[in-house]
N, C-alpha and C positions, 0 to 999 in steps of 0.2 A: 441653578446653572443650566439645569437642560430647557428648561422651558424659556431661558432667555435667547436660548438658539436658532437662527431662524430657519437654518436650512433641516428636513426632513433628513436628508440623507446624514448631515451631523449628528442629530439626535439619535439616529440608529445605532450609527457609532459608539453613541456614549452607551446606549441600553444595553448593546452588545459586549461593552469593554464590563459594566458591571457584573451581567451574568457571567460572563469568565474570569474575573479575575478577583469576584469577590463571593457571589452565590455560589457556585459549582465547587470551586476549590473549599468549601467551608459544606460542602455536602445540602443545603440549601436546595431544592431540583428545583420547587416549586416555585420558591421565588425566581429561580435562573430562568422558567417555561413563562411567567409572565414578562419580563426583560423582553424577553427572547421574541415571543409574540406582537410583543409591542414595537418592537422595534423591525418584524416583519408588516406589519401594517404599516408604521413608516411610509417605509422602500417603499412598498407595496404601492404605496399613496401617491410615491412622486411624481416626479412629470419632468417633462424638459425644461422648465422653469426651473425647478431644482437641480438639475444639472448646470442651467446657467448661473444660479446664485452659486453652487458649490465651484463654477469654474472663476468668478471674483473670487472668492475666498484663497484661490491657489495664485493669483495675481500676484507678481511681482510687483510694486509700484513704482518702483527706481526705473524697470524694463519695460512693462507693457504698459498701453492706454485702454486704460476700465471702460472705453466706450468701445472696441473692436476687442471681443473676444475669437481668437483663432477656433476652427474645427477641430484642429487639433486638440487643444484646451477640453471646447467642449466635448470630446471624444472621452477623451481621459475621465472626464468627473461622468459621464455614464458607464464609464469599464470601472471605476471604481466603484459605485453603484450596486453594478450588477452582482461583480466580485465579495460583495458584502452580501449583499441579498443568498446567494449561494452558500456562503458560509453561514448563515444564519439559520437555513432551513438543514446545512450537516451538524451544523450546533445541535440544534433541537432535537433530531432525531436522536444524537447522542445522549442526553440527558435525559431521553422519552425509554432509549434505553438502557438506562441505567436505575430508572425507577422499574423495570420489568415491565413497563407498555408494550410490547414488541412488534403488537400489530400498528400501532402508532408512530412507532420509529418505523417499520419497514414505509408508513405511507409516505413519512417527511423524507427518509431516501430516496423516496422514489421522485417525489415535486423536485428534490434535488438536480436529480439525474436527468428529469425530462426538460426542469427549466436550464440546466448547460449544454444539455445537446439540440433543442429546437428554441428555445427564447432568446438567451443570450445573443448581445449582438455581434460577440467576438467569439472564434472559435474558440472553448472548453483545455484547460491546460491537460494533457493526455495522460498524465501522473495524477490530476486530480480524477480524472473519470477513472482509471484504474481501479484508484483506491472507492470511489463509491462504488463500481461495482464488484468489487472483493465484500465490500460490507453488508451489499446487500443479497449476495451469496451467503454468507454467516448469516443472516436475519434470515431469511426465507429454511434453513436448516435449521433455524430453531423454532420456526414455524410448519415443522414439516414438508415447506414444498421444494422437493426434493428434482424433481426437472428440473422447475424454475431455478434453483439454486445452482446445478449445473450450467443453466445458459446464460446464465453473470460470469459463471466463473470461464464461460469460455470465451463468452467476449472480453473480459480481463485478458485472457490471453491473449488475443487477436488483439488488441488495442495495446498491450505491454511488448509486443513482438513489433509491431510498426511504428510504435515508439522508438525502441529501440533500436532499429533496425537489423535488427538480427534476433535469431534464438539461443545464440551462444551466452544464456546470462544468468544469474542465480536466481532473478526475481522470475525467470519464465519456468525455471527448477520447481521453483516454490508452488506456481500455480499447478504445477503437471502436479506436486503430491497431495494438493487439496483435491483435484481432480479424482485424486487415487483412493481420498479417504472416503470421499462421498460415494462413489462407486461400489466401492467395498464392506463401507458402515451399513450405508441406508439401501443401498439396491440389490444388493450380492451378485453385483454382475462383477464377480472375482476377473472374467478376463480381461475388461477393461481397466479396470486397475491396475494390474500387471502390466498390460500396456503403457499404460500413463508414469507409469514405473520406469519402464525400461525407457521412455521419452527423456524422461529425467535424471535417469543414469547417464544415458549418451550423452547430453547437454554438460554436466558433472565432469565425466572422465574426458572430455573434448577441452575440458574445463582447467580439470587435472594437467594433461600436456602439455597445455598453453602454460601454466602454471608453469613444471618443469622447464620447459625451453627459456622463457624469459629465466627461469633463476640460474642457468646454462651461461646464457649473456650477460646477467647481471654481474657487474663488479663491483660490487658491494657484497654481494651473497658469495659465501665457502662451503665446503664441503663441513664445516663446522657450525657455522652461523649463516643464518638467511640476515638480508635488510628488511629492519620495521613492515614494510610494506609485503616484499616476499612471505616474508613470516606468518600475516595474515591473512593472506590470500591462500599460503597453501594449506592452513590451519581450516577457512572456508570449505576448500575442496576436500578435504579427507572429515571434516564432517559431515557436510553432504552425502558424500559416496557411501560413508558406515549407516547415516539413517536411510537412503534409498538401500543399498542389499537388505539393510534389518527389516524394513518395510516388507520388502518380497518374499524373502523369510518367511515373516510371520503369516505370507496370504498363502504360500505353501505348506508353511505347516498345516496351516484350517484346514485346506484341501487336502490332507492326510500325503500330501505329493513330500516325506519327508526327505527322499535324496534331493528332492529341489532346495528344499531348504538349507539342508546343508549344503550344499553347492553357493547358494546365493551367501553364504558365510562364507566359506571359506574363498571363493571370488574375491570376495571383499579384501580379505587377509592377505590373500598373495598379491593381489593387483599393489597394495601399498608396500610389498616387501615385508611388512610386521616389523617395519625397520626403528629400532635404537638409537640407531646413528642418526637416520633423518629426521624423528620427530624430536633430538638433542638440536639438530642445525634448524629446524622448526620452531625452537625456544622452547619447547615440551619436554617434561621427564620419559626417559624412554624406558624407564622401568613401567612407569604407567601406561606408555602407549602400549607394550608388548600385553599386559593384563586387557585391556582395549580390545585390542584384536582379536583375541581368543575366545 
């Protein structure tokens, strides 16, 4: 069936549906890195001829005439193309890492990241460049290279903040406490940590607010019960805010700064009230939250 296929970019397709949904899930790597490879040579192989067979392929024949294919058409069968070609080399790298390759994964990350930011003919979806460079932060950390890992993870941020348009968000939380762990693990520059900390708290307890005011407005939420959605959200913030204080904590304990630490605890405690009542209107036992707190 595949070798009766004529277009390149279909067969890739198919090499690729195999390795995921038949090698990988079955644990299989090796088999999945040949698919995978082969179906990178493919793509690799195409040309705008194969864009234009794969944009006949997408033809309506009730609608359109198979002798004037639109730009548009053929636009779309190159952005799917490429789209695959991208996925193919975050495939690989995954299963490169999963055999423990790691200098191998981080290199297919990287083909990844350069062929969406300068090949691609369309700009790069900016959740997808995120997340490669969040992974290729973890990669380079379990590779030791410990700058380079910070400057993934700072352009994660910088690329997750202009995404977003704002810093008020959980995923930008996130990135400040890998910021904080790296800092802290591998450099012992304890202040920057702390820093990246306190970044993450304000983002949190800004977090937090907003949290309260809307569940103020909300008419669905009581002084009893939150709405589904309230519930979750303030469930989000009040675990955030307990692992950023614990975090701080523990970088003050090291540093023997132990009234910090305790300060950064109890901060914690009183900023939420150690409240019964509201981790019951939260959908939480508030016996358990009060043990929580302390």
């Amino acid at each position: 069936q595949i070798h009766s296929t004529n277009s390149k970019h279909t067969k890739a397709s198919v090499y690729c549906r195999i390795a995921n949904e038949i090698h990988i899930p079955t644990d299989q790597y090796d088999l999945a890195l040949e698919c995978l490879q082969t179906a990178l040579n493919l793509v690799s192989r195409s040309n705008s001829v194969d864009s234009l067979d794969e944009a006949f392929l997408n033809l309506d024949d009730e609608e359109d005439d198979p002798n004037q294919v639109s730009d548009t058409t053929l636009n779309t069968a190159t952005r799917n193309r490429e789209i695959i070609k991208l996925q193919l080399y975050q495939t690989k790298a995954d299963v490169l890492f999963r055999l423990g390759r790691i200098e191998q994964a981080w290199d297919e990350y990287e083909k990844a990241y350069q062929y969406a930011m300068t090949t691609m003919s369309y700009p790069p979806n900016p959740a997808e460049v995120a997340k490669m460079l969040y992974k290729l932060g973890r990669i380079c950390i379990k590779l030791r290279r410990i700058p380079t890992a910070i400057q993934y993870f700072e352009q994660e941020l910088e690329v997750t903040q202009r995404t977003l348009g704002t810093s008020r968000h959980f995923s930008v939380s996130r990135i400040y406490h890998e910021l904080a762990t790296v800092h802290d693990r591998y450099q012992n520059d304890h202040r920057r940590a702390l820093q990246c900390l306190q970044d993450a708290y304000e983002i949190e307890n800004q977090l937090y607010t907003q949290c309260q005011h809307e569940i103020d407005e909300c008419r669905q939420c009581s002084a009893i019960r939150y709405c589904p959605r309230h519930q979750q959200y303030f469930k989000d913030c009040i675990h955030q805010l307990h692992e950023t204080k614990n975090s701080q904590g523990r970088i003050h304990y090291k540093l023997g700064n132990f009234e910090k630490a305790l300060e950064a605890s109890l901060q914690h405690t009183n900023a939420l009230g150690g409240g019964s009542a509201v981790a019951t209107a939260a959908g939480g036992d508030g016996a358990d939250a009060d043990v929580d707190n302390q």
